[in-house]
DSSP file (Angstrom, degrees, kcal/mol; ACC not computed):
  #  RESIDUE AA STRUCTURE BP1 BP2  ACC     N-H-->O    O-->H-N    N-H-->O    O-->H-N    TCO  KAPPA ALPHA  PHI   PSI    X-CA   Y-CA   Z-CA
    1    1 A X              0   0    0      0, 0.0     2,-0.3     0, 0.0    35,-0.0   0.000 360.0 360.0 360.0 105.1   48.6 -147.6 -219.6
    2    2 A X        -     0   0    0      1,-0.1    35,-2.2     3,-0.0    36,-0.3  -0.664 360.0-126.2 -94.6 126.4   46.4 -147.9 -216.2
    3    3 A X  B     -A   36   0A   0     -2,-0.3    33,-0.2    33,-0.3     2,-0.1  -0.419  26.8 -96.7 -61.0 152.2   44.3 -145.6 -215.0
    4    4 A X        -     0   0    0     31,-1.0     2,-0.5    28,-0.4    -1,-0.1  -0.556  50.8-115.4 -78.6 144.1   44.2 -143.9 -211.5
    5    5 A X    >>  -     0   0    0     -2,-0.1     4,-1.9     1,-0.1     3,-1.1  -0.705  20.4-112.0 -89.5 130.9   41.3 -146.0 -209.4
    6    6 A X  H 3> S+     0   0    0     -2,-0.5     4,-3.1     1,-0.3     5,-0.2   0.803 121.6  48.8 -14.7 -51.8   37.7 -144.0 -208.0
    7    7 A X  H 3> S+     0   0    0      1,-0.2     4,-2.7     2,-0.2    -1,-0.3   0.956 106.7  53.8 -79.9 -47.5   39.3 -144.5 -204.2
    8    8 A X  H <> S+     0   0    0     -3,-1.1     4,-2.1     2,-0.2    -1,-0.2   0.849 118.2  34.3 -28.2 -58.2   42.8 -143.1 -205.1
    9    9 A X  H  X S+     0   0    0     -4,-1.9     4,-4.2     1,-0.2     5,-0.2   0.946 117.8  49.3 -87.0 -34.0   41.4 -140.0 -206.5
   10   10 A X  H  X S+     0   0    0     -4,-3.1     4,-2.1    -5,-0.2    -2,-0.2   0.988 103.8  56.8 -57.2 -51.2   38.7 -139.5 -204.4
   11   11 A X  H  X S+     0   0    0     -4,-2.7     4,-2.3     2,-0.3    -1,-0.2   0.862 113.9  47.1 -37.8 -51.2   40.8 -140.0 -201.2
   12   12 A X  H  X S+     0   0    0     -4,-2.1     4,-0.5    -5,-0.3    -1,-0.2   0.917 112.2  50.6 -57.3 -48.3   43.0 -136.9 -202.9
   13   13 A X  H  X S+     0   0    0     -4,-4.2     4,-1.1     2,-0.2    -2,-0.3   0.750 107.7  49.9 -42.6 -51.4   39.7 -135.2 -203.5
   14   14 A X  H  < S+     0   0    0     -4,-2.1     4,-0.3    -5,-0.2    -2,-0.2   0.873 111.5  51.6 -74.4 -65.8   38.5 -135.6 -199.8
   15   15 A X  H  < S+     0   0    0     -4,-2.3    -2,-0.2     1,-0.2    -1,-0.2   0.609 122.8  23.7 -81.9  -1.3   41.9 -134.2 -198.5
   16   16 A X  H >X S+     0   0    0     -4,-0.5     3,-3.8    -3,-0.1     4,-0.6   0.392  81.9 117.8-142.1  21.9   42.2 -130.9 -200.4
   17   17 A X  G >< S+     0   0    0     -4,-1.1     3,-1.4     1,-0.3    -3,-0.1   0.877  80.6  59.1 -18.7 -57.6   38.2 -130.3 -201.2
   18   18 A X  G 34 S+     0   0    0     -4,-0.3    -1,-0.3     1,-0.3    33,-0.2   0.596  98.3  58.1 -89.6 -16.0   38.9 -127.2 -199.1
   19   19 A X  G <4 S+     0   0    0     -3,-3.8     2,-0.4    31,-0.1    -1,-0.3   0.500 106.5  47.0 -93.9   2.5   41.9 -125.8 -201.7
   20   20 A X  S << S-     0   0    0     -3,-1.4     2,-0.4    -4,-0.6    84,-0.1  -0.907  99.9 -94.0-124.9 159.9   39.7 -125.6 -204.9
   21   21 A X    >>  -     0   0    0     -2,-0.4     3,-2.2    82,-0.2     4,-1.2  -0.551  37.2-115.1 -75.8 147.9   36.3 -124.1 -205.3
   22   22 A X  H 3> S+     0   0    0     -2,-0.4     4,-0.9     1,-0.3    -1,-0.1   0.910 112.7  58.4 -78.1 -37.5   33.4 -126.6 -204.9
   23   23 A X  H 34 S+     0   0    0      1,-0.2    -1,-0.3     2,-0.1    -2,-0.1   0.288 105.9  48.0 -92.3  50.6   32.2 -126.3 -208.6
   24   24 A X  H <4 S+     0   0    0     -3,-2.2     3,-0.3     2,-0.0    -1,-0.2   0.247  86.3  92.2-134.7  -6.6   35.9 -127.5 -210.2
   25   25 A X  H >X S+     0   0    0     -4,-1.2     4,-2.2     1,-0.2     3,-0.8   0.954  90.0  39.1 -49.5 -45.1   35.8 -130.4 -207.7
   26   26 A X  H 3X S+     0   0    0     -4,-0.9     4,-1.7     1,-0.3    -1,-0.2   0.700 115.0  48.2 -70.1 -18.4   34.0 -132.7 -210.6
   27   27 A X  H 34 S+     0   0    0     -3,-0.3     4,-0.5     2,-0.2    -1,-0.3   0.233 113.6  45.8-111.1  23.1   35.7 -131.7 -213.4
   28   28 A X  H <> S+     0   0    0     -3,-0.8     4,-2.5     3,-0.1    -2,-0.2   0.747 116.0  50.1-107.4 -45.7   39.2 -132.2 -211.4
   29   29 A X  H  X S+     0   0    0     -4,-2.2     4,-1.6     2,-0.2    -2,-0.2   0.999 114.9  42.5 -65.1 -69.4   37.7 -135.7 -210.2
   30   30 A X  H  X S+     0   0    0     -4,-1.7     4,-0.5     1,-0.2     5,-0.2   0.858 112.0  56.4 -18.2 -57.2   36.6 -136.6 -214.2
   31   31 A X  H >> S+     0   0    0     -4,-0.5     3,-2.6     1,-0.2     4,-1.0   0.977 107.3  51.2 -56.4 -73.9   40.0 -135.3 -215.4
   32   32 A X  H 3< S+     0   0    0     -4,-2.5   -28,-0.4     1,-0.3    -1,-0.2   0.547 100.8  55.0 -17.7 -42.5   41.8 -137.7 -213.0
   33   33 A X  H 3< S+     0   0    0     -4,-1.6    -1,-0.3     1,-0.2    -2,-0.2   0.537 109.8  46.6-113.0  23.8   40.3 -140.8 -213.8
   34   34 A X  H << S+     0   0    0     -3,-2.6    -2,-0.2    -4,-0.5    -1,-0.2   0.407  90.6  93.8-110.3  -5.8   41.1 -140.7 -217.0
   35   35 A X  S  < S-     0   0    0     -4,-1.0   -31,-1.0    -5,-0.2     2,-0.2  -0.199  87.1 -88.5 -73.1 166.8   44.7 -139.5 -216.9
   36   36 A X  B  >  -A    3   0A   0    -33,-0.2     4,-1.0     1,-0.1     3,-0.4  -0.243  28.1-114.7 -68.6 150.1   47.4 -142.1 -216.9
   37   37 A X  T >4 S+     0   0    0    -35,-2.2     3,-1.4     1,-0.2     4,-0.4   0.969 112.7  72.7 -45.0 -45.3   48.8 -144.0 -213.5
   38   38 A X  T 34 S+     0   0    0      1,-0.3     3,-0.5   -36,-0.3     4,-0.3   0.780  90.5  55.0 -52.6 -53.3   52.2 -142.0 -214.6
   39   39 A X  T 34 S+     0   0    0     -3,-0.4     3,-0.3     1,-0.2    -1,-0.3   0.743  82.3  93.9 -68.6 -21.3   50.9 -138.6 -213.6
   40   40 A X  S XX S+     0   0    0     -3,-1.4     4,-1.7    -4,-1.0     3,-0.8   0.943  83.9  41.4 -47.0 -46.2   50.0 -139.5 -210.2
   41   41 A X  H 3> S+     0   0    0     -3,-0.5     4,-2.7    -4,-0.4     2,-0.7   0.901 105.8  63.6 -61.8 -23.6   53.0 -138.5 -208.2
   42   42 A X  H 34 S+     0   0    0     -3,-0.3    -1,-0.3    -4,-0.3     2,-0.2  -0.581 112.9  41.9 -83.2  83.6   53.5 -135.1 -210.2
   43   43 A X  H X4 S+     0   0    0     -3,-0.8     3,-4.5    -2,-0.7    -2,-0.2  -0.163 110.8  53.2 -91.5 -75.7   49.9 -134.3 -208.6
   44   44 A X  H 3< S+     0   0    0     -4,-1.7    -2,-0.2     1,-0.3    -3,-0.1   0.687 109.6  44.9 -23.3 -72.7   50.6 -135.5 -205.6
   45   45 A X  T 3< S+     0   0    0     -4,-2.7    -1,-0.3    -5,-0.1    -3,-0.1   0.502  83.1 120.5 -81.9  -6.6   53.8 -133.4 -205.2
   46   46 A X    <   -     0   0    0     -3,-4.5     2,-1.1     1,-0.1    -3,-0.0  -0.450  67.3-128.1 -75.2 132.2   52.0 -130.0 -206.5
   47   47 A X        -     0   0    0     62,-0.0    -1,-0.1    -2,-0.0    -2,-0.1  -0.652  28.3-162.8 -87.7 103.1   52.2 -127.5 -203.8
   48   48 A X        -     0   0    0     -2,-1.1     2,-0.3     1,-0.1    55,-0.1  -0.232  16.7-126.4 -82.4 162.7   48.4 -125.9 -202.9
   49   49 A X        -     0   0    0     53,-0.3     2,-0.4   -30,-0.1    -1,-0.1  -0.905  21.1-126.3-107.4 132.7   47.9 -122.8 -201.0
   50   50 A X     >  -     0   0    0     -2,-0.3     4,-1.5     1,-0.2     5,-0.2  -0.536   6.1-142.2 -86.5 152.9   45.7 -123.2 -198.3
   51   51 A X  H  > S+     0   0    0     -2,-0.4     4,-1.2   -33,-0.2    -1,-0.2   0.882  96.6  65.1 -78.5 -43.0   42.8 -120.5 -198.7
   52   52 A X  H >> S+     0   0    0      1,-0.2     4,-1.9     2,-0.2     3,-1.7   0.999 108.9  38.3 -42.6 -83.4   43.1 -120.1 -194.3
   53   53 A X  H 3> S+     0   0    0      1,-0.3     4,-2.8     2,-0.2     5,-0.2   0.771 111.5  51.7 -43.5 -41.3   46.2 -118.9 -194.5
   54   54 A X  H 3X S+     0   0    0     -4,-1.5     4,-1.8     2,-0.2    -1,-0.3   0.820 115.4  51.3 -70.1 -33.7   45.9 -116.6 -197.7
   55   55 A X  H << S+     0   0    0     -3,-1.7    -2,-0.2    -4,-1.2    -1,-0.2   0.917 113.2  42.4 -84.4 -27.2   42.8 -115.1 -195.7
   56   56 A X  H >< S+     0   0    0     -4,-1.9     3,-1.4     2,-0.2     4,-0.3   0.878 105.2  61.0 -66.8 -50.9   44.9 -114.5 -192.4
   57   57 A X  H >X S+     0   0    0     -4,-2.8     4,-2.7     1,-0.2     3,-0.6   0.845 111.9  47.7 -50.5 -42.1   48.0 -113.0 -194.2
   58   58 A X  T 3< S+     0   0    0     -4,-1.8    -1,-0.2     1,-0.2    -2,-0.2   0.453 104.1  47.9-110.3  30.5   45.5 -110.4 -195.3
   59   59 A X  T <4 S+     0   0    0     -3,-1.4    -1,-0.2     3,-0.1    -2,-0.2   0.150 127.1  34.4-109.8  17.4   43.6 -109.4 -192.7
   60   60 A X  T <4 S-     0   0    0     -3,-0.6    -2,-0.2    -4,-0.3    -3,-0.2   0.552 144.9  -2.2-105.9 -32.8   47.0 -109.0 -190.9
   61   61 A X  S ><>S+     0   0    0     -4,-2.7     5,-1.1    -5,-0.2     3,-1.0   0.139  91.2 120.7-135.8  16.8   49.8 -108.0 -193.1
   62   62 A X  G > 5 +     0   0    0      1,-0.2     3,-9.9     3,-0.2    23,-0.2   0.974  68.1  64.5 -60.2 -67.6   47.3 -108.0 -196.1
   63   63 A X  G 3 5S+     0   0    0      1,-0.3    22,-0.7     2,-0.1    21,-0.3   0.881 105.4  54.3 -42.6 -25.6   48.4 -103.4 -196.7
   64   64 A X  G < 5S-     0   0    0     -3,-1.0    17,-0.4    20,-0.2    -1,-0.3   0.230 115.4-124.9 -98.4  16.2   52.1 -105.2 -197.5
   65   65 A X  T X>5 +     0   0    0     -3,-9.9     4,-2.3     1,-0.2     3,-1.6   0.856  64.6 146.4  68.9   7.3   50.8 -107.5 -200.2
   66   66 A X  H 3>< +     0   0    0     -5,-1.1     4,-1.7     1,-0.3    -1,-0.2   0.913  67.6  46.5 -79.7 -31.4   52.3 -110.1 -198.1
   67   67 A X  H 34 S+     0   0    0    -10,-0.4    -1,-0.3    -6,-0.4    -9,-0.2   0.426 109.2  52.9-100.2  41.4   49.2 -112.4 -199.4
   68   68 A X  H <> S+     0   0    0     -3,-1.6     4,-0.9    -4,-0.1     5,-0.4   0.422 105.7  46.8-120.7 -55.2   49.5 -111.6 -202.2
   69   69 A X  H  < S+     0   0    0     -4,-2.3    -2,-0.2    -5,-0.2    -3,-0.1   0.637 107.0  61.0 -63.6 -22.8   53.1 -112.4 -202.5
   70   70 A X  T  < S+     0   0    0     -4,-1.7    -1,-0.2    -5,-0.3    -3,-0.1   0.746 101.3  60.5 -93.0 -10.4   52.3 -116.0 -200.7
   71   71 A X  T  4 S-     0   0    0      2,-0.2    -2,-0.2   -17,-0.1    -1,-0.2   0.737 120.3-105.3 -64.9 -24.0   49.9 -116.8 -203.8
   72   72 A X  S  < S+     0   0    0     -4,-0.9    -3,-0.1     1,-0.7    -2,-0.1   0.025  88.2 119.4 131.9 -38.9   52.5 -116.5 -206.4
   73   73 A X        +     0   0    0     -5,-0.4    -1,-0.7     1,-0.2    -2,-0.2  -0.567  26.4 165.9 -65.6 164.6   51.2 -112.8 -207.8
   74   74 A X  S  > S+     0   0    0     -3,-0.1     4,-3.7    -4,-0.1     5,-0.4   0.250  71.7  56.3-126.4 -53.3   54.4 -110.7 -207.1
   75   75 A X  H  > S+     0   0    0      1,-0.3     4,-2.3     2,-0.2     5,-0.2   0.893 114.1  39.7 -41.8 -58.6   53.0 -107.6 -209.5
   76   76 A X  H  > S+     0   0    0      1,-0.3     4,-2.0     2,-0.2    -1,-0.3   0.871 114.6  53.7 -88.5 -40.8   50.0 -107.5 -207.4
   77   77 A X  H  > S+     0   0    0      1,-0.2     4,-3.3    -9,-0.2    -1,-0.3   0.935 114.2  38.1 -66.6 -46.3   51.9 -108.0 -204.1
   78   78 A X  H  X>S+     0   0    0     -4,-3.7     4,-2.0     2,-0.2     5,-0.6   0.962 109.1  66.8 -83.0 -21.2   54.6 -105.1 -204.5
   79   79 A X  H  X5S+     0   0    0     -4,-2.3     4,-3.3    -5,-0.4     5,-0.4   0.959 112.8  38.6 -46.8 -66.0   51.5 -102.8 -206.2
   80   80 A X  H  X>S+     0   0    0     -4,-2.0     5,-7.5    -5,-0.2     4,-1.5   0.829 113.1  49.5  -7.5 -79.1   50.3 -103.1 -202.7
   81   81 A X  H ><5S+     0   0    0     -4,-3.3     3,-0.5   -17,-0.4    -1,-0.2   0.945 112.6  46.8 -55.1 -62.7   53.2 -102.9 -200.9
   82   82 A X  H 3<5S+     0   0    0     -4,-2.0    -1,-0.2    -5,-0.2    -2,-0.2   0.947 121.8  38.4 -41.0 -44.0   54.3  -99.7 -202.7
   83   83 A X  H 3<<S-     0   0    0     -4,-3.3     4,-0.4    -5,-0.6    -2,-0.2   0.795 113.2-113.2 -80.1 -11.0   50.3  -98.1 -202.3
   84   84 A X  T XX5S-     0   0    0     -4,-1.5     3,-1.8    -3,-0.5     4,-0.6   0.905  82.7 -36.4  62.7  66.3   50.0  -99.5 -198.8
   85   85 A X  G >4XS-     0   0    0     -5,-7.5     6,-1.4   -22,-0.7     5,-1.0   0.736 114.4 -59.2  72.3  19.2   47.3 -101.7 -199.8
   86   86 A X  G 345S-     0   0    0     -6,-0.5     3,-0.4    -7,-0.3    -1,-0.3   0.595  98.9 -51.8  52.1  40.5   46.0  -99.3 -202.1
   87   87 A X  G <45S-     0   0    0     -3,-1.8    -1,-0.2    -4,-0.4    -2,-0.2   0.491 103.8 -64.5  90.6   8.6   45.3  -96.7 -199.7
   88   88 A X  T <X5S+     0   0    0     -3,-0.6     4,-2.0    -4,-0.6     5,-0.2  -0.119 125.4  89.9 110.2 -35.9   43.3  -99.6 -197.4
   89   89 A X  H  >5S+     0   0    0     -3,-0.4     4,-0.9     2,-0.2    -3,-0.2   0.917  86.6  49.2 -83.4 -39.5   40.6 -100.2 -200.0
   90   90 A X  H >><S+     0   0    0     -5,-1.0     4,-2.9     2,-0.2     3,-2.6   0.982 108.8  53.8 -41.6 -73.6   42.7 -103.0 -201.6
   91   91 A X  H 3> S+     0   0    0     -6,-1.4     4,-0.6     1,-0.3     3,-0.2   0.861 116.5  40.3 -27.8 -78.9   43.3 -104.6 -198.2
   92   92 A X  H 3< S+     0   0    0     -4,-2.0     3,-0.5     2,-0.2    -1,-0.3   0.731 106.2  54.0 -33.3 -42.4   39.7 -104.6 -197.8
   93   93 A X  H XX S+     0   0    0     -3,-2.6     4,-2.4    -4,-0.9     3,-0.8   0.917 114.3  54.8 -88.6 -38.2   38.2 -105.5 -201.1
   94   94 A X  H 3X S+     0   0    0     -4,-2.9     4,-0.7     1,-0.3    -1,-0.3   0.654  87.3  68.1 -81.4   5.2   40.8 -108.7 -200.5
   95   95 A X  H 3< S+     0   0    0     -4,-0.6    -1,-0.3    -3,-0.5    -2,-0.1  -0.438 111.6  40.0 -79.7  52.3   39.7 -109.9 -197.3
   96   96 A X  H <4 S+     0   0    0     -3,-0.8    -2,-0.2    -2,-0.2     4,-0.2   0.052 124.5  32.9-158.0 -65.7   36.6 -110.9 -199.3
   97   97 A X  H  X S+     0   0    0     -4,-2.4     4,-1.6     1,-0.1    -3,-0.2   0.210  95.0  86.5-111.7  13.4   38.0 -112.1 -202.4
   98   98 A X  H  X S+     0   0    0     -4,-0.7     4,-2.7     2,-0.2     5,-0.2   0.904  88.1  55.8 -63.8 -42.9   41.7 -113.9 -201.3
   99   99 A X  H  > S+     0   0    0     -5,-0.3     4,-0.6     2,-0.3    -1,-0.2   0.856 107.3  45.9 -51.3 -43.7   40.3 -117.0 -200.5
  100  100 A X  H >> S+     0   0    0      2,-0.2     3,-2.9    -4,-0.2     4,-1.9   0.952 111.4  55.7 -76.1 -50.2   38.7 -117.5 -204.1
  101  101 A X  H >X S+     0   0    0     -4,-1.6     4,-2.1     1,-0.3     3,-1.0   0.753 107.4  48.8 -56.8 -53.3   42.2 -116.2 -205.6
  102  102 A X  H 3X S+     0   0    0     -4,-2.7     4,-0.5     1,-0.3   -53,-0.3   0.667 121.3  37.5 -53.9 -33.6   44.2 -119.2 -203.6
  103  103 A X  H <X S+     0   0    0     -3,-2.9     4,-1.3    -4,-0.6    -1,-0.3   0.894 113.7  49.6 -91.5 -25.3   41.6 -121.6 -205.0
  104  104 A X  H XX S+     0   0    0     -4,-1.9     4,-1.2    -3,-1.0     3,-0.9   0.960 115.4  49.4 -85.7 -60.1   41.3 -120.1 -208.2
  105  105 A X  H >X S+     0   0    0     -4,-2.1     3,-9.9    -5,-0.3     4,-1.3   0.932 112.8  52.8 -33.3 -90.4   45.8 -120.3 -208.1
  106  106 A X  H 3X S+     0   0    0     -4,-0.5     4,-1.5     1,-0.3    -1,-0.2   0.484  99.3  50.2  -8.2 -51.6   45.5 -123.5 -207.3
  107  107 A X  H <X S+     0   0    0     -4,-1.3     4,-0.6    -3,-0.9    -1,-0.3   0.436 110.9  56.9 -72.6 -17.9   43.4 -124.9 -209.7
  108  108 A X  H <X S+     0   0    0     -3,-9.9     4,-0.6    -4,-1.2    -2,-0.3   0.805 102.4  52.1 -81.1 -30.4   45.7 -123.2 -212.3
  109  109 A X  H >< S+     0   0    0     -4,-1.3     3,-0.9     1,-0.2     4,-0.3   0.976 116.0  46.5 -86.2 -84.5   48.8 -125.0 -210.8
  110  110 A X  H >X S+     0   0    0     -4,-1.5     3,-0.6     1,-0.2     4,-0.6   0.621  91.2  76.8 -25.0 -53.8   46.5 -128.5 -211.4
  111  111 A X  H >< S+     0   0    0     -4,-0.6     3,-2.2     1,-0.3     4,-0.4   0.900  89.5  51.5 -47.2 -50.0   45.2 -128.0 -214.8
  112  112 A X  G X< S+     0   0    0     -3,-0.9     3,-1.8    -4,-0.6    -1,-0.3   0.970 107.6  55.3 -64.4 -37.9   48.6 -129.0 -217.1
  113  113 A X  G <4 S+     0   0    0     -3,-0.6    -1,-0.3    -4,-0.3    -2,-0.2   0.648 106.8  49.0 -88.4   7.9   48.9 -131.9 -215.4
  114  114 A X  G <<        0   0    0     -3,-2.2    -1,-0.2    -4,-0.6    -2,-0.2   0.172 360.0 360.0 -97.2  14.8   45.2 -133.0 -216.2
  115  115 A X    <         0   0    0     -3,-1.8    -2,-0.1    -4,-0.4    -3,-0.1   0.228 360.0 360.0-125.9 360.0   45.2 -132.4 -220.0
């Protein structure tokens, strides 16, 4: 049973720093080089949300939940859609806080395959 090698994870680390929040980077890197060689491809193939995009979709179509719907939430995306963004104040309160929820997703989509 082989372990994944320092440059291997880091190199992964390096290219999607920008989809997780900076203090889950170490414990994603830890998690990693102790997992087995086996798991490497299902990482690899897990599909991130870029945090750019999540932030753009809702300062432009953000009142239809539409970034909301491109994380994965659906509930929270048609509450939206139905309130028009909750009357604006939703819209708002997520061009602030979208970014963390796409890294925050993200780092949920990661986790089972690092325990």
């Amino acid at each position: 049973m082989a372990t994944i090698t320092e440059s291997k994870v880091d190199m992964y680390l390096t290219a999607n720093a920008k989809n997780f929040e900076s203090f889950q980077i170490n414990q994603i890197r830890e998690r990693m080089l102790s997992m087995d060689e086996s798991k490497w491809a299902m990482i690899q193939s897990i599909p991130l949300k870029e945090p750019q995009t999540a932030l753009l979709l809702s300062i432009f179509l953000g009142s239809y939940g539409v970034d909301r719907f491109y994380l994965g939430h659906t509930g929270v995306g048609v509450g939206k859609l139905l309130t028009c963004g909750g009357l604006g104040i939703w819209t708002i309160i997520d061009w602030f806080s979208i970014q963390s929820a796409a890294r925050t997703s993200n780092f949920e989509k990661i986790q089972p395959y690092l325990y």
